[in-house]
C-alpha positions in Angstrom: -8.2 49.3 -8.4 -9.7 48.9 -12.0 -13.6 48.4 -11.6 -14.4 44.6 -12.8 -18.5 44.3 -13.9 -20.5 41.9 -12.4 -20.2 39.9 -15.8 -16.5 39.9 -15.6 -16.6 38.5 -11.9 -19.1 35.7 -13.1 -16.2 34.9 -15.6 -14.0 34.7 -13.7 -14.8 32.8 -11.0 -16.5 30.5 -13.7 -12.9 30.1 -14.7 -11.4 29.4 -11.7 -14.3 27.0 -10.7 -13.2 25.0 -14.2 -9.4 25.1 -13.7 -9.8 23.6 -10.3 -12.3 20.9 -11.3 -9.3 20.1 -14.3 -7.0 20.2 -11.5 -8.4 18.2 -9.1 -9.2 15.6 -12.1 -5.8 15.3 -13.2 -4.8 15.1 -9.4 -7.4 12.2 -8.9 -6.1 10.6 -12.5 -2.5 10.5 -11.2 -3.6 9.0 -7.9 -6.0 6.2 -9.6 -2.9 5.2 -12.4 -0.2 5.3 -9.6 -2.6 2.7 -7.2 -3.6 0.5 -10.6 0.2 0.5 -12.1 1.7 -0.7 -8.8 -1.2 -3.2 -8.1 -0.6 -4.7 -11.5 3.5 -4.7 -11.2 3.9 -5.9 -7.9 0.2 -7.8 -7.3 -1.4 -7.7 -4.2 1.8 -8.7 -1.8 -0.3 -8.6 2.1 -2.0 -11.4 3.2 -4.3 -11.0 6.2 -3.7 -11.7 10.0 -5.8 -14.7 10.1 -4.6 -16.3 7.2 -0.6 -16.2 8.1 -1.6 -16.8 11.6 -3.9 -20.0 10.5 -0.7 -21.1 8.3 1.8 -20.9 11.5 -1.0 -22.3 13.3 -1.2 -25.2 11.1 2.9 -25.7 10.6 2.7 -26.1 14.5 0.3 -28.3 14.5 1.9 -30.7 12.0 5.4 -30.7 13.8 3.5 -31.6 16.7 4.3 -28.7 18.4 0.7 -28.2 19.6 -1.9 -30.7 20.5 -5.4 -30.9 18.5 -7.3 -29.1 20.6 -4.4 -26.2 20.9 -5.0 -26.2 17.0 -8.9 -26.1 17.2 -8.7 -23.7 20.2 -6.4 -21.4 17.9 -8.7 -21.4 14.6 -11.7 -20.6 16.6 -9.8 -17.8 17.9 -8.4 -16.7 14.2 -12.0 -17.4 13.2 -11.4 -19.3 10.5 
């Protein structure tokens, strides 16, 4: 095995220390573009438990499936 000088190892790793940091960059990069590109194409699709539970809750209530204080009983429990 070839002897490497100290100088040569500080190189070196100084190298490798520089190509991961461009790697880890460009794997970040990719990862921020993908989320950003898809939020922006497809927008932001989920809605939250509460809200489609308060919106069933609600169609209930005006079909008279469930009384008033069913309703209030249920947004106090959706917190809303």
């Amino acid at each position: 095995m070839p002897q490497v000088s100290p100088g040569e190892l500080v190189l070196v790793i100084a190298y490798l220390v520089v190509a991961l940091g461009i790697f880890l960059a460009i794997v970040l990069g990719l990862f921020v573009g993908i989320r950003w590109l898809t939020r922006t194409l497809f927008g932001p699709r989920r809605r939250l438990a509460s809200e489609l539970g308060l919106e069933v809750l609600e169609g209930r209530r005006l079909r008279g499936e469930i009384s008033d204080a069913e309703y209030s009983e249920g947004r106090r429990i959706l917190g809303a």
